[in-house]
C-alpha positions as CSV (number, residue, x, y, z in Angstrom):
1,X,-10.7,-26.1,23.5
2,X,-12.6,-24.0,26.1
3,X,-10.9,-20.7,25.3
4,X,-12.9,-18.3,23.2
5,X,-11.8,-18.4,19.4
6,X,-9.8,-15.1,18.7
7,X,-9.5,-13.0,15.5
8,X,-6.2,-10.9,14.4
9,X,-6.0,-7.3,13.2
10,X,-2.9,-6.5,11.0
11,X,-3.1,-2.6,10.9
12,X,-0.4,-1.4,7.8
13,X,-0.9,3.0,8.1
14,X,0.9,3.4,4.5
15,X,-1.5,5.2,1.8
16,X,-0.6,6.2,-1.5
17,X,-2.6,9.4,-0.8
18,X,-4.9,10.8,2.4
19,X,-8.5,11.2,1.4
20,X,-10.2,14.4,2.8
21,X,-12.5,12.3,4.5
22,X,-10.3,9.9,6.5
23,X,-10.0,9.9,10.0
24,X,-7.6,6.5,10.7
25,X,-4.5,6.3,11.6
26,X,-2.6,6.2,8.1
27,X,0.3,7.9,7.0
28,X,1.7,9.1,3.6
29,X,3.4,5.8,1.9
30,X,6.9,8.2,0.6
31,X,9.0,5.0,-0.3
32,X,11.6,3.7,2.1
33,X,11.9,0.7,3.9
34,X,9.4,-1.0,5.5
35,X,11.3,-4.2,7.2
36,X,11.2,-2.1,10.9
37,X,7.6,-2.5,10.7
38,X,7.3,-6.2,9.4
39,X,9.8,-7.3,11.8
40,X,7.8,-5.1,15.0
41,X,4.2,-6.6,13.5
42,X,5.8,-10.3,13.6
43,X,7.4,-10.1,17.1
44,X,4.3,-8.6,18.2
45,X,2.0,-11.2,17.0
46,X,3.9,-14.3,19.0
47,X,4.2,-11.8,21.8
48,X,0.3,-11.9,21.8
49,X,0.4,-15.6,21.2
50,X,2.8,-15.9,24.5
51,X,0.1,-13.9,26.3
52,X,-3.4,-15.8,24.8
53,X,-1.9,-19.2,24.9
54,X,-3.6,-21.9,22.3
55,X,-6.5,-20.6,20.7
56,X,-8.3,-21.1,17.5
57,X,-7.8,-18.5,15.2
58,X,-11.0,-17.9,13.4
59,X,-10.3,-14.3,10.9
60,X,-7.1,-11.9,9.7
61,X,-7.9,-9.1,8.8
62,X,-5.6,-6.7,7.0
63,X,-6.8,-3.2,7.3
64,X,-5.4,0.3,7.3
65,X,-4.0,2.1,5.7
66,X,-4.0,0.5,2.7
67,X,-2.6,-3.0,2.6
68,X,-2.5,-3.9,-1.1
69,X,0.4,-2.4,-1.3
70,X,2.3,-4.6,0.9
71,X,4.6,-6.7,-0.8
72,X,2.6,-9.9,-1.4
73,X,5.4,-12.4,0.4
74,X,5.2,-10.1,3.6
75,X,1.3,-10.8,3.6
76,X,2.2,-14.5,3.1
77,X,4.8,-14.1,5.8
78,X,2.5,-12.5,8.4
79,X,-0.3,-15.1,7.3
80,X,2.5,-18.2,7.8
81,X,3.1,-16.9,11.2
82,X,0.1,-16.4,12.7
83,X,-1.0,-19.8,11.3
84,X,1.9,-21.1,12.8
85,X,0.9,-19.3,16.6
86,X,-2.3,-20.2,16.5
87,X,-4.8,-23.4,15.7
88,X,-6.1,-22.1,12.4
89,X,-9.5,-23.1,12.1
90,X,-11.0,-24.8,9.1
91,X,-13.0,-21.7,7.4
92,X,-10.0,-19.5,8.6
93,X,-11.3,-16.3,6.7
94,X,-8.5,-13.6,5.7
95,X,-9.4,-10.5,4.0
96,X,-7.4,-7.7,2.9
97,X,-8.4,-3.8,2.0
98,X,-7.6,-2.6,-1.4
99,X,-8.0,0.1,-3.5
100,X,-9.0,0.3,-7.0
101,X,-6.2,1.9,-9.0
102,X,-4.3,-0.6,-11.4
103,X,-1.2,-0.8,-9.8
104,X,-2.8,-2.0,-7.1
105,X,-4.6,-5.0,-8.9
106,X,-2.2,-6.3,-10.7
107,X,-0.9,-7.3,-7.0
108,X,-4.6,-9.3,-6.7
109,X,-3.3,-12.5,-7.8
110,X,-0.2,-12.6,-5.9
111,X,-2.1,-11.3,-2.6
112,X,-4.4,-14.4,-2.8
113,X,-1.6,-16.5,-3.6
114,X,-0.1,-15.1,-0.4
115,X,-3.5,-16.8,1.3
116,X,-5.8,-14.0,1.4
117,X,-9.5,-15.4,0.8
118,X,-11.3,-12.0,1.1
119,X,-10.8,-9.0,-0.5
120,X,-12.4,-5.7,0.7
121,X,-12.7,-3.2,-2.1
122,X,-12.6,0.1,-1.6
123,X,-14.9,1.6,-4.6
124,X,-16.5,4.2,-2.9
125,X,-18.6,5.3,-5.6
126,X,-19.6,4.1,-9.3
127,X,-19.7,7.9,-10.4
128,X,-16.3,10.2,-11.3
129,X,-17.8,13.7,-9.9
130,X,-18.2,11.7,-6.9
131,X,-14.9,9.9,-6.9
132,X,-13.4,13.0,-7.7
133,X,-15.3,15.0,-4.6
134,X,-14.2,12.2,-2.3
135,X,-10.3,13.0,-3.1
136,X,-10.0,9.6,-4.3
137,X,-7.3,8.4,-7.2
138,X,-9.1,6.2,-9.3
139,X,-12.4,6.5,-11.9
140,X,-15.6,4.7,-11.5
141,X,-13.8,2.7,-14.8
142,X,-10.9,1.7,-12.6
143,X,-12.8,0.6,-10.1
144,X,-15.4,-1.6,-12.2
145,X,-11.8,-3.6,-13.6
146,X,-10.5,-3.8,-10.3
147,X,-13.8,-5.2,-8.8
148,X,-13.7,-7.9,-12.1
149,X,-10.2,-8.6,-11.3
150,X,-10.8,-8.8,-8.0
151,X,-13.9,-11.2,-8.5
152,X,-11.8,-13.8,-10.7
153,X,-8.7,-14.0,-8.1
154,X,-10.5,-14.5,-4.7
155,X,-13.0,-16.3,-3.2
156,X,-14.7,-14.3,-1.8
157,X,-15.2,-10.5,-2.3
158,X,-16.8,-7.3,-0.4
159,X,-17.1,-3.7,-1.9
160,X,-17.2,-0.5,0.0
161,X,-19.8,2.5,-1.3
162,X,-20.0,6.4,0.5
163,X,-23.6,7.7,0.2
164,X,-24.8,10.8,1.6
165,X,-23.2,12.9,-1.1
166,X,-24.2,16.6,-1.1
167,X,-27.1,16.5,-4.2
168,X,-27.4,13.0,-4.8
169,X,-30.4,11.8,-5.1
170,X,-32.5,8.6,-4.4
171,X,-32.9,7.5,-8.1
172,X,-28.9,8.1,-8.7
173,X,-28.1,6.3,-5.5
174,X,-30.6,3.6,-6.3
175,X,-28.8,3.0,-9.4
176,X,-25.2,3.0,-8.3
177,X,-26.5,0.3,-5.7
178,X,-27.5,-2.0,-8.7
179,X,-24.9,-1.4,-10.6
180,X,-22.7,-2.3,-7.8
181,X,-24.9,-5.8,-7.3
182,X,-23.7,-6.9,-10.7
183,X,-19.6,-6.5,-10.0
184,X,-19.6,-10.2,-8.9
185,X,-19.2,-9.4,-4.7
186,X,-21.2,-11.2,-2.3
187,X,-20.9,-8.4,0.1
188,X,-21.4,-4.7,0.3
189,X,-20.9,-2.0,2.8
190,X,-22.3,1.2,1.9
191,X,-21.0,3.7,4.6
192,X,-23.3,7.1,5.1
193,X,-20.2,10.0,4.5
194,X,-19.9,11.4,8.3
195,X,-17.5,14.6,8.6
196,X,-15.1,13.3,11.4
197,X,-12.6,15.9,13.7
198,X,-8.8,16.1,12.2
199,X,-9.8,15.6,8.2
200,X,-9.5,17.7,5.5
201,X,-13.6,18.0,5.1
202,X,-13.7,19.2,8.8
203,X,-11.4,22.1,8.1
204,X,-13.2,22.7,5.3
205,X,-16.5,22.7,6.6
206,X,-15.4,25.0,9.7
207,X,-14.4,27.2,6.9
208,X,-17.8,26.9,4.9
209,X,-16.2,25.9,1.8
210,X,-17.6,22.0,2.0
211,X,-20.5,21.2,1.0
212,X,-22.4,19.0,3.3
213,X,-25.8,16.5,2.9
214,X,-28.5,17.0,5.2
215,X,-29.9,14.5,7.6
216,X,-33.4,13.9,5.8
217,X,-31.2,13.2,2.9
218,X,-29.1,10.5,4.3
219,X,-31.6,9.0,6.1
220,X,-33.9,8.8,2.9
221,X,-30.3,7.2,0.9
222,X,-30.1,4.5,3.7
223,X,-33.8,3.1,3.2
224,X,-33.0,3.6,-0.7
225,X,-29.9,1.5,0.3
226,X,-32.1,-1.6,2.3
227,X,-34.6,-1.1,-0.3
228,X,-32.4,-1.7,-3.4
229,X,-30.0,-4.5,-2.0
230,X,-32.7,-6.8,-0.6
231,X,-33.9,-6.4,-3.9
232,X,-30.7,-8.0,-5.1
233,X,-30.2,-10.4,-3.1
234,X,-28.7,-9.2,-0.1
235,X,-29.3,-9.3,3.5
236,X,-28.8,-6.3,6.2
237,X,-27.4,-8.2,8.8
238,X,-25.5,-4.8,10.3
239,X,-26.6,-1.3,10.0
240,X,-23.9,-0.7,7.1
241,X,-23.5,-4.7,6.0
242,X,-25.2,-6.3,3.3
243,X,-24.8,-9.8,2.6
244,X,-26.0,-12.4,0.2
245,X,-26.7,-15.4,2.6
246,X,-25.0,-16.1,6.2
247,X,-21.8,-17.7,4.6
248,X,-21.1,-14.5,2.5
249,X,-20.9,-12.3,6.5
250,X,-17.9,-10.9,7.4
251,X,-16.9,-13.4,9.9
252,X,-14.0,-11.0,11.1
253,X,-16.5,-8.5,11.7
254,X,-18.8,-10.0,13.3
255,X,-15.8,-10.8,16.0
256,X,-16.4,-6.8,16.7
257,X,-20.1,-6.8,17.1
258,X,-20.4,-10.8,19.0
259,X,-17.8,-9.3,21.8
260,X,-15.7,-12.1,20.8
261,X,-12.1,-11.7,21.2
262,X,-9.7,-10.1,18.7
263,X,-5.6,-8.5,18.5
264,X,-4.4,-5.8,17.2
265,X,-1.0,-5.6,15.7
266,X,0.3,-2.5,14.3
267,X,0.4,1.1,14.6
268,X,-2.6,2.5,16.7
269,X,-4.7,-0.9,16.6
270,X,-7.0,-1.9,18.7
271,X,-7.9,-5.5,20.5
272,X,-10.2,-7.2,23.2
273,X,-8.9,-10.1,24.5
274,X,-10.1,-12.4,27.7
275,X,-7.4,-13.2,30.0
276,X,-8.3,-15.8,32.7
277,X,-11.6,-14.0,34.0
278,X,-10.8,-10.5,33.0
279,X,-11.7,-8.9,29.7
280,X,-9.2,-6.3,28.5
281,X,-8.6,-3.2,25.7
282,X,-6.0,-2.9,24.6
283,X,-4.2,0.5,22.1
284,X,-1.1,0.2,20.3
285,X,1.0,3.7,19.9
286,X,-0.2,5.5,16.6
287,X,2.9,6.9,15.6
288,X,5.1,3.9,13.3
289,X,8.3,5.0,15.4
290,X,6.9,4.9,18.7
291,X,4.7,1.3,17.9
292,X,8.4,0.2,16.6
293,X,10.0,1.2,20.0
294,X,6.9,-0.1,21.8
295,X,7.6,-3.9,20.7
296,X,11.3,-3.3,21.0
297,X,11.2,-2.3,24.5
298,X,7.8,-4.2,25.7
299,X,7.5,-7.0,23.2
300,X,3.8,-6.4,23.2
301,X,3.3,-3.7,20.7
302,X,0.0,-2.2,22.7
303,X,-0.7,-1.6,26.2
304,X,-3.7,-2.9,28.3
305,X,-6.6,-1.8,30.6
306,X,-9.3,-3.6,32.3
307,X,-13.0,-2.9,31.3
308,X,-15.3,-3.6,34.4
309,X,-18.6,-5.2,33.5
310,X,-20.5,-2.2,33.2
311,X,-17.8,-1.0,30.4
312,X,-18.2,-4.7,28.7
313,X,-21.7,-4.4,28.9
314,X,-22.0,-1.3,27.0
315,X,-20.0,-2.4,23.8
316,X,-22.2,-5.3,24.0
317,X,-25.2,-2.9,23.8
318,X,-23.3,-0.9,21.1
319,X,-22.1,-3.4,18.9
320,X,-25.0,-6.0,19.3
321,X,-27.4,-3.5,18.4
322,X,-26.2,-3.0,15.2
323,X,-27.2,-6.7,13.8
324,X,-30.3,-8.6,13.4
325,X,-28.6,-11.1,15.7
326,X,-29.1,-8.6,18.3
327,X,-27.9,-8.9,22.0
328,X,-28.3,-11.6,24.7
329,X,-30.2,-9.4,27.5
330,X,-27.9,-11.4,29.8
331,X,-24.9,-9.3,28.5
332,X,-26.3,-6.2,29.1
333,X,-27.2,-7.3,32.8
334,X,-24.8,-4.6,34.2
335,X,-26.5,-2.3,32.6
336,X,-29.7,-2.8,35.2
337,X,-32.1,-1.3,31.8
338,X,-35.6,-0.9,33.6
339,X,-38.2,-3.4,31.6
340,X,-40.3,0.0,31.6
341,X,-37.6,1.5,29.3
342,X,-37.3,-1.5,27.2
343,X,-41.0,-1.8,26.5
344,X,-41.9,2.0,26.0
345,X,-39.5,1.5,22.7
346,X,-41.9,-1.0,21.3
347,X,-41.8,-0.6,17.3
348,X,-37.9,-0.1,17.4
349,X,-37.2,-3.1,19.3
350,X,-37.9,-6.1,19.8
351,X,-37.5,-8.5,22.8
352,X,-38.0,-12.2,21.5
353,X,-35.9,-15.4,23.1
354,X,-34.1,-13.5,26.0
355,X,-32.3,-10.9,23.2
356,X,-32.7,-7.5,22.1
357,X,-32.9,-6.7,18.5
358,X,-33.5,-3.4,16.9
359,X,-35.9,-3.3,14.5
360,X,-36.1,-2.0,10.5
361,X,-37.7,1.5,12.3
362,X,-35.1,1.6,15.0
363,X,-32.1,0.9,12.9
364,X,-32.0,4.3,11.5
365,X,-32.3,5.9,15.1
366,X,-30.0,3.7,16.5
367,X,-27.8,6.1,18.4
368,X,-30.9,8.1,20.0
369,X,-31.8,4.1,21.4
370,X,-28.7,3.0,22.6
371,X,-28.2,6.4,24.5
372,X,-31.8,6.0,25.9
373,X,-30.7,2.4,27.0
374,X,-27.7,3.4,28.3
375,X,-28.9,7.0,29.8
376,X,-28.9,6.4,33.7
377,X,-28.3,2.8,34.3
């Protein structure tokens, strides 16, 4: 099969609460039927099949939202079906987000009875006053239990850490981190808190009531963070992905950041998908109602625009960046990046075997690089 492999995206928007710091598209889970949705997300998916034709389906990834509290036979249901579309391939990975509040893992061993492999924990922190700060509704106690429960019913597990906290320090940080290490996951993803337009912490922080960390701070946290894990055990292979050997990499992820095709199904998801000789984007309404109507009136839940190669080459360069993989030079050929501009950023990249890879000093500017990359080509 000569058709690039192709990952799914299964966005569910229902949370039991909205954190302050959230900026996705989720909604406030008050009860009442769901099967709208199911039924939309299902047609949607062999609408996409329709579209793709055979491929191998490599990752599904159920984000949101939060999906642990769909009931575990729709997850087996969505699983079934896009099993049944697609060729699944051999190390099909599927990973579900959770959170850590008790309700939510007694559903663990149902969900990976459902066929989920993966489970992406959303801990956030090891430390209440932090938990607490972050609006979130379980303690660092609840979230230990759920990353032990977590650990016995699924192969494979990842856990998800905010640093960046106003007065944290290194040494408290540092600790968190190996505390974390020793839940049983073989990946990690410790996400620097960034205050993003529409949240509670951006209203709050217009209104100077938020307390906010400082840049030296965060960036001192993130070496603290590749200091402590490699210590571990586990590899940065993406600016906010540690991993404990290449098997243990999000291979759903790493869909994103290859330019490899994915779908999106569900309210206000995204995809990238090759069609013919064309590369596409492709949004689904945000709204539940209006995604609902979407696949009702189009079949395809999302609608479609065609990147040019300039476009394409640009997520290359802002994706491929972010891993120690790095970025075939030949993808970022549209780009027309003077050699000059390349070589006067010697120390923060490096150009080895026809690819671009940034290096431990230019992961923490990464932005300024890209933009200097991208900045008049």
């Amino acid at each position: 099969m000569n058709t690039p492999p192709l990952g799914a995206y299964v966005h569910w928007p229902y949370c039991a609460r909205i954190c302050p710091y959230c900026d996705f598209n989720v909604v406030r889970d008050r009860g009442g039927e769901k099967s709208a949705l199911v039924a939309a997300i299902l047609a949607d998916l062999a609408a996409h099949a329709a579209l793709t034709g055979p491929r191998r389906l490599t990752s599904i990834f159920f984000g949101g939202g939060t999906p642990s509290l769909m009931d575990p036979a729709v997850v087996a249901e969505i699983i079934q079906t896009a099993r049944a579309l697609w060729t699944a391939a051999p190390d099909l990975e599927v990973t579900l987000e959770a959170n850590p509040t008790d309700a939510e893992a007694d559903r663990f061993g149902a969900l990976a009875r459902a066929g989920v492999d993966r489970l992406s924990l959303g801990l956030q922190s090891l430390d209440d006053a932090a938990l607490k700060y972050l609006g979130r509704n379980h303690d660092a106690a609840a979230g230990r239990r759920a990353a032990g429960r977590a650990a016995a019913a699924f192969a494979r597990l990842s856990l998800d850490l905010i640093y960046a906290l106003p007065g944290q320090t290194r040494g408290a940080w540092a600790e968190e981190l190996r505390q974390a290490a020793d839940l049983g996951a073989e990946h990690i993803s410790p996400y620097q808190l960034t205050i993003e337009a529409g949240t509670a912490f951006h209203r709050a922080a217009a209104r100077g009531t938020l307390e906010v960390a400082g840049p030296d701070l965060a960036a001192d946290l993130f070496e603290t963070t590749a200091a402590v894990l490699e210590g571990a055990g586990f590899e940065a292979y993406e600016v906010s992905n540690h991993a404990r050997g290449a098997a243990a990499r999000s291979r759903h992820n790493l869909a994103y950041w290859r330019g490899w095709d994915y779908l999106g199904v569900g309210p206000g998801a995204h995809g990238r998908l090759t069609l013919g000789a064309e590369r596409f984007a492709s949004l689904a309404p945000r709204g539940v109602s209006a995604y609902i109507a979407q696949v009702a009136g189009a079949g395809l839940g999302s609608t479609r625009e065609p990147l040019d190669a300039r476009a394409i080459a640009l997520e290359r360069l802002l994706m491929g960046l972010r891993t120690v993989e790095g970025v075939a030079l030949d993808d970022l050929a549209a780009l027309r990046i003077p050699a000059a501009r390349i070589a006067a950023m010697e120390g923060f990249l490096s150009h080895d075997g026809g690819r671009l890879t940034a290096s431990a000093a230019g992961r923490p500017v990464l932005d300024r690089i890209i933009a200097d990359l991208a900045g008049g080509a």
